[in-house]
PAPA-320823 format. One record per residue (C-alpha): x negated, y, z negated. Coordinates in steps of 0.001 Angstrom, whole numbers, plus 500000, padded with zeros to 6 digits. Last residue first. Layout:
! residues N
XYZ;...
This chain:
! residues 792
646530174276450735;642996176264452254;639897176456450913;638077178860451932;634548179221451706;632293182417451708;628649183175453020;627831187154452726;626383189132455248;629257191357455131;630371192665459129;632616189978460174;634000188532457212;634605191891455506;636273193785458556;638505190516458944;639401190276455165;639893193823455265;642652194209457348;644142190811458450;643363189772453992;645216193422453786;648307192071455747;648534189261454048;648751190898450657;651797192752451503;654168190777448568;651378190832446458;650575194830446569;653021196151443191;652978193352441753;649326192138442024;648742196211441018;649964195138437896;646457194427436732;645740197066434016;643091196653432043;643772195957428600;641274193263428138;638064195166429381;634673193371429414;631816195773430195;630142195758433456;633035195143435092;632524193416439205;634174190242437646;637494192359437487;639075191869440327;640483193685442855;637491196360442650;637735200024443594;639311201075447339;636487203404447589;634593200299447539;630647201396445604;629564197726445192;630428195516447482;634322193896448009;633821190777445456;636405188200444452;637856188572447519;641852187063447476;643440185824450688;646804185763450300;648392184271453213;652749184259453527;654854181316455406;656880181618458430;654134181916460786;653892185062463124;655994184627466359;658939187144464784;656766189979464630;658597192961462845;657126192835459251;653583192438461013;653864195216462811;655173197401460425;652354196373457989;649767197492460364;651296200884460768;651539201324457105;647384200270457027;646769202767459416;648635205317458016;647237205109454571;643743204547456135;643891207559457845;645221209257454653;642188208586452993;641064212422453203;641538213182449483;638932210248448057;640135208078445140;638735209342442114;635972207866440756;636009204984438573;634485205714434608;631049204665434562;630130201108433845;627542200240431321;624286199814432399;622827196393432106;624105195451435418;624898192043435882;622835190420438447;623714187869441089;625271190718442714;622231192651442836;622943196634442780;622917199130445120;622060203076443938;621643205027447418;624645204402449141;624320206624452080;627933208044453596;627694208906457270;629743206094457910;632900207511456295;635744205851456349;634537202166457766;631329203030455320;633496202998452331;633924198991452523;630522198918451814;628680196093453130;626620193948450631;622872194891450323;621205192246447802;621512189224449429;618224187372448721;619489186588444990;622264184543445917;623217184144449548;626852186054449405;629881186555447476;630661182787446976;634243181822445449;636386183368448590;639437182033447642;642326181410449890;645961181163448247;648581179642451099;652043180197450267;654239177181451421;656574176912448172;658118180007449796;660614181588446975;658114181601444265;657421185427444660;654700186655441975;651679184117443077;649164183661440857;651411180507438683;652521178997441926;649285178841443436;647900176980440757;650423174281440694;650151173674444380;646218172992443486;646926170215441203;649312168995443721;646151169158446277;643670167833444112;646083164676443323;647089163903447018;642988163582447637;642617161292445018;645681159579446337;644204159004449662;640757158396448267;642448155253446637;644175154071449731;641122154033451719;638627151968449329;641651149703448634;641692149432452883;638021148746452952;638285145655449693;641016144321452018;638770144845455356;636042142740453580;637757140075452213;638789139134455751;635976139390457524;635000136560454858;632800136839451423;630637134281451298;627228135834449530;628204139120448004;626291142063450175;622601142322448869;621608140848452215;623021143071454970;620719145705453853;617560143770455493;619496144039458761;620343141439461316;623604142350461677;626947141471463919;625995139213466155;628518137395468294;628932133544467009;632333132957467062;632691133044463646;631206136626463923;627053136815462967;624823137646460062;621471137240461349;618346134965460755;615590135550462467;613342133652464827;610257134313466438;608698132119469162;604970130694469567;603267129736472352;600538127005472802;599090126659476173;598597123968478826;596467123626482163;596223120568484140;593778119905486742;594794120263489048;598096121885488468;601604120220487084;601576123154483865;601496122420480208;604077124907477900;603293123472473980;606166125116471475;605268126671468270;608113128143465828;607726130960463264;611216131509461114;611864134984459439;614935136249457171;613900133622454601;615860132960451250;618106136214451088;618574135438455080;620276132524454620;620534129252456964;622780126944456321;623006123973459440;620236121978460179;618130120757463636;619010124068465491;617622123778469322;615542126042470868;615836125878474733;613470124664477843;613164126264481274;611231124987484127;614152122769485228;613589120188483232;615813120769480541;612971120368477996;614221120648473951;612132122181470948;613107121167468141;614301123858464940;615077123616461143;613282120090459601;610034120661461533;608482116924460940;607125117313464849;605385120558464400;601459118984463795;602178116978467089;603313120487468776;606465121196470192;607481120077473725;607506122309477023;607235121060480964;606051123559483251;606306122546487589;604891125174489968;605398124884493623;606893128804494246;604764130162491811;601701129523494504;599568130270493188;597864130416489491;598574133047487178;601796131215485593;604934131318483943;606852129897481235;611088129771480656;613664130102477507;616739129625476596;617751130525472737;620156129174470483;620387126073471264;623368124281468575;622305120586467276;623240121160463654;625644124238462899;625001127848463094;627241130077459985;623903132158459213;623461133243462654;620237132507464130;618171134475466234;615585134857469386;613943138033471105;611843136670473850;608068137761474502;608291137191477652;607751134392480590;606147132399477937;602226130781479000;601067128871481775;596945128066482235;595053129353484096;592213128055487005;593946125320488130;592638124973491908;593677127333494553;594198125989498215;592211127584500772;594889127304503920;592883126413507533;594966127421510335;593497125616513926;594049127089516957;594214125472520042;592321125954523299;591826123838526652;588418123179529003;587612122615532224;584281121951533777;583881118352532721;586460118042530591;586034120263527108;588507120499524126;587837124031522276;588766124835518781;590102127988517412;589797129128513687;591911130947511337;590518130981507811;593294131581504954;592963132614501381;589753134101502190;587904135760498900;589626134602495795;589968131336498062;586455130734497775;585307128028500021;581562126463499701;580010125307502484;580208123742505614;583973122419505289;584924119473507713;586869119116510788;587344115935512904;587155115928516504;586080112612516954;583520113341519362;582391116833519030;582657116014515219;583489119429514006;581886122313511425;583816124952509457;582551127818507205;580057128758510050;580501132648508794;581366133760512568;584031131011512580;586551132564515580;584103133979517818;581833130866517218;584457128463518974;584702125664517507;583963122479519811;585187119017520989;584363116642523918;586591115147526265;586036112081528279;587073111765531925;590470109828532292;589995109737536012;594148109333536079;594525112977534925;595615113283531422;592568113991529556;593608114013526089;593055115968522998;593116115144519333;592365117276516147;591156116098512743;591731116763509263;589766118687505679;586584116297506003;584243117450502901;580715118662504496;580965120676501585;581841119984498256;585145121810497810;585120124662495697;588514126304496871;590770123248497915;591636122136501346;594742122978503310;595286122021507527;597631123620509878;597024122847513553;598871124033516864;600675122841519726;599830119481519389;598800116453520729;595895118561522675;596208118812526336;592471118320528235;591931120399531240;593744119569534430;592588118493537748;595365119129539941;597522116077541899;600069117222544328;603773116462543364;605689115912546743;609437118235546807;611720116811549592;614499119067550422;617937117739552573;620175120138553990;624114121047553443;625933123555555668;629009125857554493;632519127292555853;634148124170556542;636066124305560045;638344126345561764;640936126896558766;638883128559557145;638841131567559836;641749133551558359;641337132731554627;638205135096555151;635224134102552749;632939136185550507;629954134377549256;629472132676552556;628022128909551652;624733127046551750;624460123329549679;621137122244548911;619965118028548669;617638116835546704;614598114532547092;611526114787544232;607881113275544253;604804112275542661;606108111289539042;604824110670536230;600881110914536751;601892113944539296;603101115825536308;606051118302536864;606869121388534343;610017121917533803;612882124751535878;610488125235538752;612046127667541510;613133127126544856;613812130418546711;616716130576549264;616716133149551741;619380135759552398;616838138638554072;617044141130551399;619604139165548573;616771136796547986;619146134135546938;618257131948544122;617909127904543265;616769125574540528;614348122719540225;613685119978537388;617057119017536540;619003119133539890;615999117297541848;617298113933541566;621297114811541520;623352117165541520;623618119109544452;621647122106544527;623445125105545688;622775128522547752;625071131292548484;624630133105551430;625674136924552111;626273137238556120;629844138565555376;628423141095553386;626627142542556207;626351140588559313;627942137800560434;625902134976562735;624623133197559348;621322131444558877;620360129314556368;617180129689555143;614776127461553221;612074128658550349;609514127060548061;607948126403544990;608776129564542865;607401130101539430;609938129798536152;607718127181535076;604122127205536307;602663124888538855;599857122734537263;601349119854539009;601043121299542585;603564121666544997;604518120624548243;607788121360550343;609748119230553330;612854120320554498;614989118357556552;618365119285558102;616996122026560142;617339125502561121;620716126023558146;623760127264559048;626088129755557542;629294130079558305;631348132081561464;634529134069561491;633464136453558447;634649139538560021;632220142356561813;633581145588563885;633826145499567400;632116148850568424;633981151087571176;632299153984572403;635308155926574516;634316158358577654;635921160608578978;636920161831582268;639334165062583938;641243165056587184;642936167854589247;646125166280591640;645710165783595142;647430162911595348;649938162305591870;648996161621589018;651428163064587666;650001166559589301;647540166219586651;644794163814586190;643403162209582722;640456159407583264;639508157349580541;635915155704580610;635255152711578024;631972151495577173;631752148432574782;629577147493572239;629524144058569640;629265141605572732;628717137961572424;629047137903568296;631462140586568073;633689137826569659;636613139503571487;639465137024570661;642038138367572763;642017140886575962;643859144371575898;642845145680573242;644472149379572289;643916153060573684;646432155682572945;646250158504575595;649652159222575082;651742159179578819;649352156521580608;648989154553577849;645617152934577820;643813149370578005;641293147350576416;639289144511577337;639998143784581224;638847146365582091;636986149347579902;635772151375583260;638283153475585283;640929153362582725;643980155952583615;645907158559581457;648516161402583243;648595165000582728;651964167093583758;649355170738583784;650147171278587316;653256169488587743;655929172874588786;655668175620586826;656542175433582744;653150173597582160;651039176683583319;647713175936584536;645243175498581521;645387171327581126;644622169541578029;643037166090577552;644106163515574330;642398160386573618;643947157648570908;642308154931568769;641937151343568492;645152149810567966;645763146045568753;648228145623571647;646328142241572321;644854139996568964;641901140601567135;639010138416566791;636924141421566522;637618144241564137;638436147385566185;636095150399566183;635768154058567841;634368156988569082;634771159391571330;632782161597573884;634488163506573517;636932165714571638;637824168573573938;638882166422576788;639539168325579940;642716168152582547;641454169938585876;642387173805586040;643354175233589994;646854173943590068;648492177297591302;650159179601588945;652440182832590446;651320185819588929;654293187353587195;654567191417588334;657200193081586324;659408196195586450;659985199036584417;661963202052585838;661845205544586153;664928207583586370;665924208011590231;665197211450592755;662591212617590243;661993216575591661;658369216619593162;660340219413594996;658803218759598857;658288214485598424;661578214300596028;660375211781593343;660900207572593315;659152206782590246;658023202905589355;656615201355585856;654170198607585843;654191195836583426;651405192923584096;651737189024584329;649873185474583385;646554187085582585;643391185528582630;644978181748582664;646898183508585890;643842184617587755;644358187457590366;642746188000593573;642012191371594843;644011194370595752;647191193273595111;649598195329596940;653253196901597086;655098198381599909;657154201510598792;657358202995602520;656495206609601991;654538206772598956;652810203082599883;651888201564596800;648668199781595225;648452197276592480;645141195755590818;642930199377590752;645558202110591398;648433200232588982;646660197351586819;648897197671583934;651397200808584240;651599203232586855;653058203479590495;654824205991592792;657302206243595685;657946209591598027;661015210246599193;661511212810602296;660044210510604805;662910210722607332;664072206914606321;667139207674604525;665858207170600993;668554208328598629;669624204330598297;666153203703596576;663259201258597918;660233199300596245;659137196741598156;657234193764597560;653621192012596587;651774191819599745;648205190421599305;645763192757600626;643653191537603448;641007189044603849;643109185871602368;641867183627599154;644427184638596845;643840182635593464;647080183633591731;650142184008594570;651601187440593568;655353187068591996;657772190253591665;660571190889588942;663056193588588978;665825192131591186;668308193378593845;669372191441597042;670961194583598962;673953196980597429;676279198262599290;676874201943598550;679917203996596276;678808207570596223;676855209464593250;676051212591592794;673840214084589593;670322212882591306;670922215263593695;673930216717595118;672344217989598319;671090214079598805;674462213370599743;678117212754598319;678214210844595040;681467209181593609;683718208542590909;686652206570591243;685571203334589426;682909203606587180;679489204484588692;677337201377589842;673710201191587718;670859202705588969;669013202905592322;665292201943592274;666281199313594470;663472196439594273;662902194662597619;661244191897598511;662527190282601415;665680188932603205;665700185903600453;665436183358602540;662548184685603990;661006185769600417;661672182165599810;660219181029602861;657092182290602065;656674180849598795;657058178047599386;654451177883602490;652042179719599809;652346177070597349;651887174398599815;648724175869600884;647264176076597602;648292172574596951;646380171247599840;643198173679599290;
């Protein structure tokens, strides 16, 4: 209500000052010797006037508590000379329902109370007009209305409540965090939204900046430990701060965050545990605690045993849930040996802060006493387990071993001894109950139960042990060795005295083969063997050793020789084998090369050597048998052939026709010209004809084709330079019966002519390889008959 007032006092004696509100509607000053002479002249005259306190902006007071309307100002024009001739209007924001104006006068209004955060100003528009003509005596103008702010907002805080943390132990001016409050009056007007920070509940701990709101500690060494939560409540008031000023609160939840400023402790100094003998390895004993005033991980706790009496036997772990430390049993205790065990336990912060070591060491040490409590405990045999082996067919009632269990308790009570039946349902096995020895209680047959597994039961008073007993059925000698195979042994002609020539080894039926022993010798009856011994290394194997030198297959390919294998079983077992020798022709360095009955007959003593010369003669003479035929053959050629100019010539004969007497259908050279031709009178080749030969028919009109085929053949072949540089004659002896091209030769003639004619080798030599390509492929292709060439 204060600053309201004040505002209003201001304001008043400004407009006093100011000799009223008045807005002249009146335009702009004319230049400089022009002027206006009364109303008559209208709104185009103008006249040279003294002009009031002119402006075009108005204030209203926001938040206008009075009964009547608010005045605003005046509007007013020059051409108004009182005698209510001018009338004044009003439009724009608000005008008729905010703003009202006097026609005559020009006052202005508010007609209610106006809110500046609603709106901070309207635009209204003004009209003076002639009150008879309704004839605009000014052009309209714009003015505004600005409503004047009062302090009527407090400062608020849009964020809060807030929160925040500081670790403890920190020093003063630490941050924590920062508050901001805004104010809705208008900041460019006087101190109304000019907000200013306070504490009003937080002191002496923390304090705030008046201008920023930031918030830091304000007392050192806050101990989270004594008090982790704080309440803070910031004020913000406007004004400056200033009296009667608007104010605004918030409040700040402030946590002191944890640091590892304090170690662990432990309750006591003394803890005393007991456990019993029969305790478990690996179980847990007992647990301590030390306790630690930090939370999280700086309240983790490492425990330690110092080494010493207990360190051995005991061990310890962290419950990482609630930080205890659980004793455990590393070996198992026994009150006869010892009844008790001191240590001491070391407990430390896992994660440490170099900024608080320096107050003091960071861990606590305690003292644990561990007393043994006696337990009745059932008897403890010597050993963990029993193997024992007895043979198959042992008498029964045969002791096979013995098992011992004690009573280690101090009472010493005695312990008796037992199978148990679900273990022996066949009663092989029977025991002393005092003694504890084992025996067989009938018969064993290893064929049927190699191995019996029993389980025998040591009894004190009511308690009683286990351990199992493995009984192994041994085999007795049952067969006896013989050769591991038949082996393959010989001797090379050329071996010399004292040379093995053959390793071999024995094996046997019985188990196990991994124990076996075989020793070999020869026979008594064998001993005055004058070619082979029989030699033991020892090792299970044994070799054939030559006594002579000089063996020859031509007086005995085959040598028989006995050797005795005996075995190391119980009893003993033992065999006669025999081995097979023969003797082979071998290298001088003793690598077989025969064995072979042939081999024999060869000349006795002839060397590698010998035998490669007498090869090589063998070679050379074929050589020249072979150069012979073919000079003899050169000679031939030259004689048949008409050109000797190319000592190269090849002559091919074709010397058989055909299969004999089977193939009796040769191919007919006339069926290439005419196919439909049928060759009705054919004739065996191997067969001379009786009849006599009829005279040769005339060669056939329409074998020009031919003609021209085989001059187009012969062009080609006169023209290609890849062909080889030497001529082919290829000469048939036989072309089938009925040619139209008639016989070559004259072993086809029934009758033998003399004066034949065979110049046609002149006349047709030179262009015989072109009519072996011609015919000699149509007749090798399509005549079943079987020819050889031999070619020089």
């Amino acid at each position: 209500i204060h600053a309201q007032q004040l505002n209003c006092l201001l304001l008043f004696l400004w407009i006093l000052v100011d000799e009223g509100s008045v807005f002249s509607l009146r335009p702009p000053l004319p230049p400089l010797g022009r002027s206006r002479t009364g109303r008559e002249n209208g709104a185009a005259g103008f006249q040279r006037v003294k002009r009031g306190w002119v402006w075009n902006q108005f204030f209203v007071l926001e938040e206008y508590m009075g009964s009547d309307p608010q005045y605003v100002g005046k509007l007013h024009t020059d051409l108004d000379q009182g005698d209510s001739a001018v009338k004044y209007t009003l439009s724009g924001d608000g005008a008729g329902s905010i703003f009202t104006i006097d026609q005559t006068t020009g006052d202005i209004h508010a007609l209610r109370s106006l809110d500046r955060e609603e709106k901070p100003y309207y635009t209204l528009r003004a009209q003076a007009v002639d009150i008879n003509t309704n004839r605009p005596l000014e052009p309209e103008s714009e003015f505004v209305i600005k409503v004047q702010d009062i302090n009527d907002n407090e400062p608020k805080f849009l964020e809060g409540p807030y929160r925040a943390s500081v670790p403890e132990m920190s020093p003063v001016g630490t941050y924590v965090t920062q508050v901001t409050a805004t104010d809705a009056d208008d900041p460019t007007y006087g101190n109304s939204a000019r907000v200013v920070y306070s504490i009003l509940h937080g002191q002496p701990y923390f304090s705030v900046d008046p201008k920023t709101g930031v918030i830091k500690t304000a007392l050192p060494n806050m101990d989270r430990e004594v008090k982790e939560q704080y309440q803070v409540l910031i004020q913000a008031k406007d004004m400056g701060g200033q009296l009667g000023g608007l104010a605004g609160t918030t409040t700040v939840n402030i946590t002191l965050s944890d640091v590892n400023d304090n170690p662990p402790r432990f309750s006591k100094s003394f803890f005393h545990l007991r456990v019993p003998e029969s305790s478990a390895v690996g179980s847990a004993v007992g647990r301590i605690k030390a306790h630690d005033l930090d939370i999280g991980k700086n309240a983790e706790v490492e425990y330690t045993i110092v080494p010493g009496d207990g360190g051995a036997m005991f061990d310890i772990t962290t419950n990482e849930h609630n930080q205890e430390g659980i004793i455990i049993l590393k070996r198992p205790l026994d009150f006869e040996t010892k009844k008790a065990y001191t240590f001491k336990v070391d407990a430390s912060n896992a994660h440490l802060d170099p900024r608080f070591q320096s107050f003091g060491a960071f861990k606590d040490t305690a003292t644990v006493k561990i007393n043994v409590l006696d337990v009745d405990e059932p008897p403890v045999f010597n050993k963990p387990s029993y193997v024992m082996d007895v043979y198959e067919d042992t008498p029964a009632g045969t002791i096979i071993g013995a098992v011992t269990a004690q009573d280690l308790d101090a009472s010493s009570s005695p312990v008796r001894y037992s199978i148990d039946w679900k273990s022996d349902l066949d009663s092989y096995f029977d025991i002393d109950p005092v003694e504890g020895t084992i025996s067989t209680n009938e018969l064993l047959d290893r064929e049927s139960i190699a191995q019996h597994n029993i389980s025998i039961v040591a009894t004190k008073l009511i308690l009683t042990s286990r351990v199992a007993v493995t009984v192994h059925v041994l085999d007795i000698n049952e067969f006896p060795p013989e050769l591991a195979s038949p082996y393959e042994t010989f001797v090379c002609e050329n071996a010399k005295a004292g040379q093995v020539i053959q390793t071999f080894s024995a094996r046997d039926q019985d188990l196990p083969t991994s124990g076996q022993q075989f020793s070999f010798k020869s026979p008594k009856e064998d001993v005055k063997n004058k070619n082979f011994t029989i030699r033991d290394f020892g090792n299970n194997t044994a070799g054939i050793v030559t006594k002579r030198g000089g063996f020859r297959r031509r007086l005995q390919e085959i040598y028989f020789l006995p050797v005795v294998i005996e075995d190391n079983g119980y009893p003993p077992k033992s065999s006669t084998g025999t081995l097979t020798i023969r003797v082979c022709g071998c290298e001088s360095d003793g690598s077989l090369l025969t064995c072979s009955a042939e081999a024999i007959f060869l000349p006795v003593g002839l060397s590698t050597g010998a035998l490669i010369a007498i090869l090589l003669c063998i070679i050379i003479l074929l050589v020249i048998v072979v150069l012979y035929v073919g000079l003899r053959r050169q000679k031939k050629k030259e004689t048949l052939m008409s050109s000797k100019e190319d000592i190269r010539d090849n002559v091919i004969h074709y010397d058989d026709e055909g299969g004999g007497e089977e193939d009796t259908h040769a191919f007919d050279m006339g069926t290439l010209r005419n196919p439909k031709v049928v060759k009705e009178n054919l004739y065996r080749r191997d067969v001379k004809p009786e009849l006599k030969r009829g005279p040769r028919p005339p060669v056939s009109q329409d074998s020009a084709d031919i003609r021209d085929f085989i001059n187009q053949r012969l062009k080609e072949h006169d023209v290609d330079n890849s062909a080889p540089p030497y001529d082919s004659l290829a000469t048939y002896a036989y072309e089938g019966n009925g040619s139209v091209a008639e016989s070559l030769s004259s072993i086809d003639s029934l009758a033998l002519d003399l004066e034949e004619d065979y110049d046609y080798l002149n006349e047709w030599g030179p262009r015989f390889k072109t009519l072996a390509g011609i015919f000699g492929e149509q007749s090798e292709t399509q005549s079943d008959s079987t020819t050889t060439e031999n070619t020089h």
